[in-house]
VOZALUM-857132 format. One record per residue: residue number from 1; residue in one letter; x, y, z of N, C-alpha, C in turn. Coordinates in steps of 0.001 Angstrom, whole numbers, m for minus. Layout:
<rs>
  pos  code      n.u      n.v      n.w     ca.u     ca.v     ca.w      c.u      c.v      c.w
  NUM     a        X        Y        Z        X        Y        Z        X        Y        Z
...
</rs>
This chain:
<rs>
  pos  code      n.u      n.v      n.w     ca.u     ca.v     ca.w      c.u      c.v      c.w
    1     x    23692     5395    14984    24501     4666    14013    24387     5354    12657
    2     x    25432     5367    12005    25424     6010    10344    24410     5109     9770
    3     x    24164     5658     8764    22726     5433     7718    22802     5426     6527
    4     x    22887     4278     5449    22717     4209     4440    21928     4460     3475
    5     x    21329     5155     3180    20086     5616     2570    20291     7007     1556
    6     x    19432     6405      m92    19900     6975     m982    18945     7481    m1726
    7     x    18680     9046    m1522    17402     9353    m2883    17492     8739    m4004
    8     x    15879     7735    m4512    16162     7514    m5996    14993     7779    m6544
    9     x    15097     7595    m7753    14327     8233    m8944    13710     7377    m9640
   10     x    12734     6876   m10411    12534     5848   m11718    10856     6676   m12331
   11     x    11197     6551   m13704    10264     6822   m14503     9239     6070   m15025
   12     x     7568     6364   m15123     6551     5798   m15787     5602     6678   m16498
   13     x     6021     5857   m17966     4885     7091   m18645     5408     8439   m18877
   14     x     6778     8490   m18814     7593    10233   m18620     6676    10823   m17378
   15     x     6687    10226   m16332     6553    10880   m15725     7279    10386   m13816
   16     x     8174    11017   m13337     9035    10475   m12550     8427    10081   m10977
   17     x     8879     9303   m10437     8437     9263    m8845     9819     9269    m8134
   18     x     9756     9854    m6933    10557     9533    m6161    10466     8801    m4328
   19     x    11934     8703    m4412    12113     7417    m3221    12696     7802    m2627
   20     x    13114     6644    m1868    14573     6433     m934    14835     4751     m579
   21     x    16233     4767    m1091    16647     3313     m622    17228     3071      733
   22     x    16773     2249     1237    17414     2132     2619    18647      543     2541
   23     x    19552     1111     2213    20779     m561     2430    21222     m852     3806
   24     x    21357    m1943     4492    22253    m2415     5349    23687    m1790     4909
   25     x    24049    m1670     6165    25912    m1505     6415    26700    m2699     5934
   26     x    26522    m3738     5661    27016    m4735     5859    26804    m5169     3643
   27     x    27862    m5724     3369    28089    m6113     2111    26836    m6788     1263
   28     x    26595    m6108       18    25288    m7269     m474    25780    m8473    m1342
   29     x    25137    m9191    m2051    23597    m8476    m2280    22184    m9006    m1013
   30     x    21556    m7937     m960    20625    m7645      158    19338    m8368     m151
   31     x    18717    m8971      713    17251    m9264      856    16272    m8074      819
   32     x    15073    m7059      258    14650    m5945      163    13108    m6052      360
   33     x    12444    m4646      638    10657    m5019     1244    10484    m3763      218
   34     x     9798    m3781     m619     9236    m3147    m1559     8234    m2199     m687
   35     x     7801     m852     m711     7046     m532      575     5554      781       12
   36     x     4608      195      117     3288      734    m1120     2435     1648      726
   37     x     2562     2959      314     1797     3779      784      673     3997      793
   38     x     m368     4743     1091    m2130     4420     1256    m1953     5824      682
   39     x    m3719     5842      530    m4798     6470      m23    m4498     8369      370
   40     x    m3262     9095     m366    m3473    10664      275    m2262    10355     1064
   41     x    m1308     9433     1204     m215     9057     2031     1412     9778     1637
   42     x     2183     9428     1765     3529     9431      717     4316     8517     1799
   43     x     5531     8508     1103     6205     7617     1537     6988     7445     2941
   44     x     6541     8945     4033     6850     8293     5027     6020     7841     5734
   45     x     4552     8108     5811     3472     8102     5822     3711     8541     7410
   46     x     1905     8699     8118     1824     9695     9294     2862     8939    10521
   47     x     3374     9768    11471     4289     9764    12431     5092     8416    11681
   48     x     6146     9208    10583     7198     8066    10005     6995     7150    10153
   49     x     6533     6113    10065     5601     4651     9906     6292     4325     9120
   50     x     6708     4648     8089     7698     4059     7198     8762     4338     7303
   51     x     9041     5371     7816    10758     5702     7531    11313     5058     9198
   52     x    10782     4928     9688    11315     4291    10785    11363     2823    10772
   53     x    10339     2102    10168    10560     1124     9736    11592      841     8778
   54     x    11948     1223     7966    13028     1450     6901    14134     1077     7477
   55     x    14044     1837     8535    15568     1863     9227    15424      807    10029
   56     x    14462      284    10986    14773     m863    11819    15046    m2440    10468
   57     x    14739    m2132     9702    14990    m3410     8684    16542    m3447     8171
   58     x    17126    m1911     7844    18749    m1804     7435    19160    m2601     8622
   59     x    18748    m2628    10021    19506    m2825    10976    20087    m4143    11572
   60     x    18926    m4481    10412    18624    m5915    10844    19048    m7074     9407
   61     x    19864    m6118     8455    20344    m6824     6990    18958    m6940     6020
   62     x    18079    m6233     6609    16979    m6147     5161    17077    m4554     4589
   63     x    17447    m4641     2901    17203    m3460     3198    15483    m3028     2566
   64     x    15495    m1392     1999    14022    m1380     1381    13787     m224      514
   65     x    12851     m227     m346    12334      827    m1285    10473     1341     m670
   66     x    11177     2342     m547     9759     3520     m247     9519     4172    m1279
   67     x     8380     4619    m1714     8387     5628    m3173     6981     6144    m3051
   68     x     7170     7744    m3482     5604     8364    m3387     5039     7733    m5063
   69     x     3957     7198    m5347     3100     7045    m6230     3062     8088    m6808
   70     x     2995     8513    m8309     2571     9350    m9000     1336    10156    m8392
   71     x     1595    11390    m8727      375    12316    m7899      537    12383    m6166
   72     x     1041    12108    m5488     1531    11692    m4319     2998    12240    m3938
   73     x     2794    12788    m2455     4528    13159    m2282     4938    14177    m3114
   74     x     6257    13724    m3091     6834    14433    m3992     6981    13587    m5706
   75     x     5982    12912    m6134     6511    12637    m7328     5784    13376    m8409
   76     x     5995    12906    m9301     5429    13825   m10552     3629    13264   m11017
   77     x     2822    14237   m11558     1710    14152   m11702      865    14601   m10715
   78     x     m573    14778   m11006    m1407    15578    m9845    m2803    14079    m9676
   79     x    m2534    14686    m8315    m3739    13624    m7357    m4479    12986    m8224
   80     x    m5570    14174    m9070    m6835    13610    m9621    m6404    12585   m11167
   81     x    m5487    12396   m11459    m4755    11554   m12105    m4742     9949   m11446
   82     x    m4818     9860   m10489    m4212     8598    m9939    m5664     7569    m9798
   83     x    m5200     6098   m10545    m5867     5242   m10186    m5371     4171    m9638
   84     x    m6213     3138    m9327    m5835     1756    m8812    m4676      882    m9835
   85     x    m5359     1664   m10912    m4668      926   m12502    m2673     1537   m12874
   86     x    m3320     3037   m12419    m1905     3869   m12699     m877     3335   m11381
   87     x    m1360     3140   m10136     m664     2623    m8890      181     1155    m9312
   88     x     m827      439    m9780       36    m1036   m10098      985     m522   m11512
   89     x      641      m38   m12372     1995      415   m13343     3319      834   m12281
   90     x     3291     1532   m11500     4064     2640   m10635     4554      954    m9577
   91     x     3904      m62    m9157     4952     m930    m8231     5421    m1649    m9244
   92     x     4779    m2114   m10737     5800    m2901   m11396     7373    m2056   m12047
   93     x     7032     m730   m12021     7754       86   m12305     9159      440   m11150
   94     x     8539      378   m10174     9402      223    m8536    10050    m1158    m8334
   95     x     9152    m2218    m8757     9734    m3633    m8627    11059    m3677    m9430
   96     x    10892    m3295   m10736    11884    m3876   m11907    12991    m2796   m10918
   97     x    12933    m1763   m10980    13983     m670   m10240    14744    m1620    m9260
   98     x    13810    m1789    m8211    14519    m2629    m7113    15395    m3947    m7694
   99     x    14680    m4524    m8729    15511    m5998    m8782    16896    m5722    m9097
  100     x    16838    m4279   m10306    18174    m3901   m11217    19163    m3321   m10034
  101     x    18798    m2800    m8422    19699    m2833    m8209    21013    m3777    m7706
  102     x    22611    m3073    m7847    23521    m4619    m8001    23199    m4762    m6166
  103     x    23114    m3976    m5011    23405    m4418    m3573    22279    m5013    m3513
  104     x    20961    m5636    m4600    19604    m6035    m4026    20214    m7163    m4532
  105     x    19624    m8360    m3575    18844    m9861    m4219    18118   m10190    m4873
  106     x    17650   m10194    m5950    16340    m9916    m6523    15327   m11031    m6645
  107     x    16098   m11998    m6476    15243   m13717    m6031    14597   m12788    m4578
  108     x    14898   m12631    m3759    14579   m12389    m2345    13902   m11295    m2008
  109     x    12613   m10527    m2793    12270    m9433    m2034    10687    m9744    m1700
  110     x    10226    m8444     m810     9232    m8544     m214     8286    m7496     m840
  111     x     6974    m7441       24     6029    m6693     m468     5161    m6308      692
  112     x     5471    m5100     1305     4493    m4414     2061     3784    m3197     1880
  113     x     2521    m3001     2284     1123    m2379     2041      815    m1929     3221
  114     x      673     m710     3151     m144       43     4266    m1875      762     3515
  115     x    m2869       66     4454    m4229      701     3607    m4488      336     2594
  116     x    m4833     1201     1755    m5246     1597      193    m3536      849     m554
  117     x    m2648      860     m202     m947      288     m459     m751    m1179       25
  118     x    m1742    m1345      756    m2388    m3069     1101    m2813    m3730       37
  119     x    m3900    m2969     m288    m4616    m3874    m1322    m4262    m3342    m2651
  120     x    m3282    m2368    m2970    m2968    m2143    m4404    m1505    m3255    m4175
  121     x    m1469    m3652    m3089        5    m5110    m2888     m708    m6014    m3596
  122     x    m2161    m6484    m2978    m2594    m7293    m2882    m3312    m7709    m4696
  123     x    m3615    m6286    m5449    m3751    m6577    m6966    m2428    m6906    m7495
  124     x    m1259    m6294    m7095       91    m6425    m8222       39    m7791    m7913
  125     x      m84    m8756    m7142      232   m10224    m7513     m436   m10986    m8708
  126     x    m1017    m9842    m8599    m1880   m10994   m10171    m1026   m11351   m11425
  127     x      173   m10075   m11668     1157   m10506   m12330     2633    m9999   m11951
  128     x     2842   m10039   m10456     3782   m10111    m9633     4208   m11221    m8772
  129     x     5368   m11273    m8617     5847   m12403    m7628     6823   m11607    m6591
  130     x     6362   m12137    m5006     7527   m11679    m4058     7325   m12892    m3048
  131     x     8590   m12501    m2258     9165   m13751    m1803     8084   m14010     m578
  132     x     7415   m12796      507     6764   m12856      683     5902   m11475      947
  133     x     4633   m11631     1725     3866   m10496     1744     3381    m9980     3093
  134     x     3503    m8871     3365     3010    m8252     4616     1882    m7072     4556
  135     x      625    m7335     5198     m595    m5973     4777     m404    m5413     6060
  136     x     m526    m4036     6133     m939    m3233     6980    m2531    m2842     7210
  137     x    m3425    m3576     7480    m4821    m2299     7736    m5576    m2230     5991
  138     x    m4927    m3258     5614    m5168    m3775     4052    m7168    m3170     3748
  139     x    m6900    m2240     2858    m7966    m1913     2286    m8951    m2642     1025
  140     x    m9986    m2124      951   m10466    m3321     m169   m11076    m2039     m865
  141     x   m11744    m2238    m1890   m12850    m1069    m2738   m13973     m583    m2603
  142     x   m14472    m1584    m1589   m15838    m1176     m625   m15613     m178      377
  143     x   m14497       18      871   m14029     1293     1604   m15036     2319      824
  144     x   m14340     2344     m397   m14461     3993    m1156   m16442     3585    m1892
  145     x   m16787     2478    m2335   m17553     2398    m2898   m18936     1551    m2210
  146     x   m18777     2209    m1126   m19610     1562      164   m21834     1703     m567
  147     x   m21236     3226     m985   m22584     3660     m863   m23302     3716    m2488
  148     x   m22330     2932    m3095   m22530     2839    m4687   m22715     1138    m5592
  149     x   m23517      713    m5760   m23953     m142    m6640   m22660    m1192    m7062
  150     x   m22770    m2460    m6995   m21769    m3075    m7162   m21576    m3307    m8780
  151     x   m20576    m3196    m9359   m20372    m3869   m10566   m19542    m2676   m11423
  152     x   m19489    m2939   m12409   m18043    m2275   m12825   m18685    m1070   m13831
  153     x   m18295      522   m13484   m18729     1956   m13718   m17733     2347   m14544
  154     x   m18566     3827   m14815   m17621     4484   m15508   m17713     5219   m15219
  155     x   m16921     6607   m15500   m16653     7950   m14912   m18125     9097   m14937
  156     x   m18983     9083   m15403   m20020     9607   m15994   m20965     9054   m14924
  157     x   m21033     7837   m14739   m21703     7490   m13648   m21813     7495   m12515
  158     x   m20523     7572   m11789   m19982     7702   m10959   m20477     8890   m10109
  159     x   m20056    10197   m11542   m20428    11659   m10590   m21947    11971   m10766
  160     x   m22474    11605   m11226   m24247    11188   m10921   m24679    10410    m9626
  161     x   m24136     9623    m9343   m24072     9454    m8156   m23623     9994    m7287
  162     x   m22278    10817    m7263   m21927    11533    m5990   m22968    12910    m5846
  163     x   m23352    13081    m7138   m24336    14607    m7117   m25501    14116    m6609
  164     x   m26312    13119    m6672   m27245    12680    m6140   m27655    12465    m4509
  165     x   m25985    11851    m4015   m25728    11548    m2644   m25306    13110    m2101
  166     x   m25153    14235    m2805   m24837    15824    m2194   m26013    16134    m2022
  167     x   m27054    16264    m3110   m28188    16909    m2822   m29265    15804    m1727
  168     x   m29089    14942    m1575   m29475    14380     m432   m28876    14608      905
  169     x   m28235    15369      687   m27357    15387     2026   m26415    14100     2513
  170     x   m26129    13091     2045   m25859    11664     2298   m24141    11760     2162
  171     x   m23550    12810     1851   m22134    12872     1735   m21335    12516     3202
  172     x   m20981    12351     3450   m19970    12328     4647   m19300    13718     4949
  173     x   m18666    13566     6243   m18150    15403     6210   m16491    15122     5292
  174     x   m16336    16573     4821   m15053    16783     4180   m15429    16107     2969
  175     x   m16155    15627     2247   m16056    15074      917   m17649    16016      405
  176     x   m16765    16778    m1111   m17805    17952    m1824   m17634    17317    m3083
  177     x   m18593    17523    m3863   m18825    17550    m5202   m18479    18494    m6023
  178     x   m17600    18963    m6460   m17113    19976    m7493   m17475    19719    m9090
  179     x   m18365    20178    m9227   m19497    19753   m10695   m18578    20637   m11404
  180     x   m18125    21991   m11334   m17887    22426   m12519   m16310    21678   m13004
  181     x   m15478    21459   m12449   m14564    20749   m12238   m14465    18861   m12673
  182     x   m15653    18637   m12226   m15619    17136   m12553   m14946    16557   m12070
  183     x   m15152    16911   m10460   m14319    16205    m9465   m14653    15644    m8150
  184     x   m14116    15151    m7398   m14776    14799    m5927   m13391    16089    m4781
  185     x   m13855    16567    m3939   m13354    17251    m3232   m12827    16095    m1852
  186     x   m12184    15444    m1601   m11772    14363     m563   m10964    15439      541
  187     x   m11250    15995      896   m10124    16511     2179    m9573    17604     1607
  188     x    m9463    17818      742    m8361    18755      146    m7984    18165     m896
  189     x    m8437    17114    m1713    m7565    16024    m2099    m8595    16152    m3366
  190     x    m7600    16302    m4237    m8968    16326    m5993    m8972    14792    m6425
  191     x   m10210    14415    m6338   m10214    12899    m6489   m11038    12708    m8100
  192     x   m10645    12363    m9123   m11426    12005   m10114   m12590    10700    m9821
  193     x   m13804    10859   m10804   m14408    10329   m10721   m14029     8998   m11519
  194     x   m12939     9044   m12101   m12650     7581   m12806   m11919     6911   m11694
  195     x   m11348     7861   m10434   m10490     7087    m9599   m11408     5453    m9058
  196     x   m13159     6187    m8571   m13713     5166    m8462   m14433     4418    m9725
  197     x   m14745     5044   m10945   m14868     3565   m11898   m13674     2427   m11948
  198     x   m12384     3292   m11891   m11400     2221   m12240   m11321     1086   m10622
  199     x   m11437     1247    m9840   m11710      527    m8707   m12900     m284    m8599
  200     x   m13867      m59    m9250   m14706    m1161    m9146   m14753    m2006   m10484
  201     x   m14035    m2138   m10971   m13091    m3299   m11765   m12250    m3945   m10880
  202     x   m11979    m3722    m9720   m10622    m4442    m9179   m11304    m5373    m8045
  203     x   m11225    m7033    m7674   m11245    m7830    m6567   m10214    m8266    m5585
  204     x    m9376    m7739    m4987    m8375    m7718    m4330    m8143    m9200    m3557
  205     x    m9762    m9472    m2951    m9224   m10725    m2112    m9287   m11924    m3045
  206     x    m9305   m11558    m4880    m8823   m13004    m5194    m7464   m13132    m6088
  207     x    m7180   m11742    m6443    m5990   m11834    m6643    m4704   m12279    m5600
  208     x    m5211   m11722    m4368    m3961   m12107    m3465    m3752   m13492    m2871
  209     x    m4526   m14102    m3345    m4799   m15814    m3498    m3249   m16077    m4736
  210     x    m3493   m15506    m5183    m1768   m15610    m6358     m598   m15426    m5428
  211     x     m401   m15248    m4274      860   m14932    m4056     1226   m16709    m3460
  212     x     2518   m16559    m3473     2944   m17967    m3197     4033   m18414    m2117
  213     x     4231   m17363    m1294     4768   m17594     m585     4255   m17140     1037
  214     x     4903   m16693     2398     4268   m16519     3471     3687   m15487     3205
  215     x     2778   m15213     4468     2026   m13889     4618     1430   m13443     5784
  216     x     1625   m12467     5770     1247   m11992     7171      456   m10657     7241
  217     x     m661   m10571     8000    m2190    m9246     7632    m1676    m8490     9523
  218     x    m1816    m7226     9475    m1420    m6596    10866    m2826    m5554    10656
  219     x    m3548    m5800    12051    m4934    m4662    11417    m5013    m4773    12944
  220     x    m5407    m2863    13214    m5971    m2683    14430    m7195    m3120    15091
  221     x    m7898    m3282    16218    m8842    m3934    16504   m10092    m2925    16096
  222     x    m9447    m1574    16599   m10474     m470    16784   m10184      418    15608
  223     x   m10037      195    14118    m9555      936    13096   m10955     1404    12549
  224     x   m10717     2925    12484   m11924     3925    12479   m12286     3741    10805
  225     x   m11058     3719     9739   m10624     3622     8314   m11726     2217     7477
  226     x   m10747     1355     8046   m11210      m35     7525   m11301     m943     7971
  227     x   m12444    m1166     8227   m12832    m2039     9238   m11605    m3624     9831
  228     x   m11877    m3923    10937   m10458    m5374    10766   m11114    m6322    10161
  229     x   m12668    m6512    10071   m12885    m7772     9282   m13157    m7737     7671
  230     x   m12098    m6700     7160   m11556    m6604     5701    m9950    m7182     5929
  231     x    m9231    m6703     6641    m8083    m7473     6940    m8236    m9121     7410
  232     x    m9534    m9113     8200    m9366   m10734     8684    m9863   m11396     6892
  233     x   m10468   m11052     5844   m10553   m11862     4868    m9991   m11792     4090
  234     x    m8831   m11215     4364    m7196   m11080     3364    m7035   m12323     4004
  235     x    m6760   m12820     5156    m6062   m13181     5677    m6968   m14424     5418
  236     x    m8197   m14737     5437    m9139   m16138     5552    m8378   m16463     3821
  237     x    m7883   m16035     2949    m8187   m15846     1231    m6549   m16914     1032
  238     x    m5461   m16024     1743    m4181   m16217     1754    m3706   m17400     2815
  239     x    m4943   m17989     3616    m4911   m19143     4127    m5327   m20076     3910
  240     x    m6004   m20089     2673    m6582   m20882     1706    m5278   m21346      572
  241     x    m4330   m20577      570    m3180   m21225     m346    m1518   m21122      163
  242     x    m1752   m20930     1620     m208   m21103     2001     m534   m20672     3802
  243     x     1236   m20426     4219     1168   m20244     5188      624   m18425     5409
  244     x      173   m18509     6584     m434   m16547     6525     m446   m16793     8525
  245     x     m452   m15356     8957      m82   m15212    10135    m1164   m14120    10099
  246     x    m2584   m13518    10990    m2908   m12579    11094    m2897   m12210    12700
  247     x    m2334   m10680    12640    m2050   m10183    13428    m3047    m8913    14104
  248     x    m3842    m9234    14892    m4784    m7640    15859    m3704    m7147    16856
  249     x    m3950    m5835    16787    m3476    m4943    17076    m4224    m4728    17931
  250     x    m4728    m4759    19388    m5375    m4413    20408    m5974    m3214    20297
  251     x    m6757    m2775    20583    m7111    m1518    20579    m6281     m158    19378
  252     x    m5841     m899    18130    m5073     m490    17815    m5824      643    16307
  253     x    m5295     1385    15917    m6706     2628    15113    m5706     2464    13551
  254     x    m5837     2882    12500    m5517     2933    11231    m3878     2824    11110
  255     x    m3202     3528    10995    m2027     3461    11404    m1295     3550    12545
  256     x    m2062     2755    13479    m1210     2332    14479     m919     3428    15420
  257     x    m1681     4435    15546    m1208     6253    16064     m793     5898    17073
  258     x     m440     5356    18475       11     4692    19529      667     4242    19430
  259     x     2291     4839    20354     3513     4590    20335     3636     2689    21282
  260     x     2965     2186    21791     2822      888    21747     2342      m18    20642
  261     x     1294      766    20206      519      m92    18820     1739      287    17499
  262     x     2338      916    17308     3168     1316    16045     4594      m67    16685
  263     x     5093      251    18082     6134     m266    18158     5637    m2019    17475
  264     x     4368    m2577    17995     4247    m3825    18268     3999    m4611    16427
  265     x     3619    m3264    15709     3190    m4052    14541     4348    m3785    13651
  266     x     5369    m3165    13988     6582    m2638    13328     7515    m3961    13980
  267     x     7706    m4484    14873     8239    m5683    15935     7561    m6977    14759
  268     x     6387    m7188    14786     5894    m8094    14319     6270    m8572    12857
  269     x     6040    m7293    12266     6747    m7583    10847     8078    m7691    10525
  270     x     9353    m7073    11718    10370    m7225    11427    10621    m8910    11427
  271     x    10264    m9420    12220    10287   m10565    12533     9930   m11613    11171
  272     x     9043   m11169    10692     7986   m12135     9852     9300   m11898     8663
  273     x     9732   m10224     8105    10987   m10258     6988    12121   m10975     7474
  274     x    12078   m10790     8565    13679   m11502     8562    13789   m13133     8466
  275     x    12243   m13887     9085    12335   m15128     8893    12126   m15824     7832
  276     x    11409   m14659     6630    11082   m15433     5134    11875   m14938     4081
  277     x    12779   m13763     4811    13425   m13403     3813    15384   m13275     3644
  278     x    15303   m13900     5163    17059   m13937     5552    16995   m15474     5612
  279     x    16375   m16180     5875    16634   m17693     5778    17412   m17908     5620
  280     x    17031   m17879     3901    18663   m19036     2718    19541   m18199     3447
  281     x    19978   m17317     4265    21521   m16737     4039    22021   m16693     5810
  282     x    21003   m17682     6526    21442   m18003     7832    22391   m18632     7925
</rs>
């Protein structure tokens, strides 16, 4: 079937990100799923996870906004730039985009999170509103700050600690300390050391207590990333103030790498947008 879908652009800070809109065939204005990528991701994320989703939602009269995050993808800025803090500028920055367009609804959109794009969903509610919310494999800050002291750091501290945990040997594989640099080496991936001060300022499972409408958590059983019982207390948090649906994924690993596990949690959520977000227009 032909395909509606339109490179777009929007600026933060002079500095640009880019997208793609996905519209229904069919006349608006449209119901839309706002769509937040993970940790080293972009916007189609691994085996199109998003862009295939994209398209089963046009198909179905939802449409949606994908966008690489600053430092990410193809948008503007470099990796070791990016925080938890600069990410939520970049969806209120994507939100306002989406509302201004004329084929969107802007009473009617959604908010989905994959990972690390889970729980940066799960902070923008603190001064965001969507109609409703969907996590993927929803990450928290203990992911990244497992092996570091709870309470709120700063950049200086941070890499004293990662130099401490190198010369102990205590690093994990693929993650180096680059001292002259003043950086963390993640994969290939230049990670600043403010990436984790500015993250341990952030509580994810009580901001997402702010959202006010349905919700629904999709987390594999066997996810190597983040653990499911970080997704099951999204889901204990957001059932404490409305309706919430959590969804296991059987044997299912981070993004869903299994062409059964991808079909079933991509099925699940179509379902969950179309029933909270096509309603009024049944």
């Amino acid at each position: 079937m032909p395909l509606n879908e339109h490179p777009i652009h929007f600026d933060v800070d002079s500095q640009r990100c880019h997208g793609m809109l996905h519209l229904p065939l069919s006349e608006g204005p449209h119901p839309a799923v706002l769509m937040l990528h993970g940790f080293t991701g972009q916007r189609m994320e691994p085996h199109r996870l998003f862009v295939l989703f994209s398209r089963m939602l046009a198909e179905h009269g939802l449409a949606s906004l994908r966008f690489d995050f600053r430092g990410s993808g193809e948008s503007e800025g470099t990796f070791d730039e990016m925080t938890v803090s600069r990410e939520l500028e970049d969806v209120r920055a994507a939100h306002d985009f989406l509302k201004a367009q004329p084929q969107i609804d802007p009473a009617r959109i959604g908010l989905l999170g994959l990972s690390m794009g889970g729980m940066v969903a799960a902070l923008s509610l603190a001064d965001s509103k969507f109609s409703s919310l969907a996590l993927w494999a929803p990450a928290h800050p203990r992911v990244w700050l497992n092996e570091i002291p709870k309470g709120p750091l700063d950049g200086p501290t941070v890499m004293a600690i990662f130099q401490g945990a190198q010369r102990a040997g205590r690093l994990p594989p693929g993650i180096d300390v680059l001292e002259d640099k003043n950086l963390i080496d993640q994969g290939g991936n230049p990670v600043s050391p403010q990436f984790f001060a500015d993250l341990s300022h952030y509580e994810p499972f009580e901001t997402v207590k702010a959202h006010q409408g349905p919700a629904l958590v999709v987390h594999g059983t066997a996810d190597p990333t983040v653990p499911m019982q970080i997704g099951q207390t999204y889901a204990e948090h957001l059932k404490s103030r409305g309706p919430t649906t959590f969804r296991p994924i059987e044997a299912g690993l981070h993004t869903f790498e299994r062409l059964p596990h991808q079909a079933e949690a991509h099925q699940v959520t179509l379902e969950f947008f179309k029933n909270t977000l096509l309603a009024d227009s049944l």
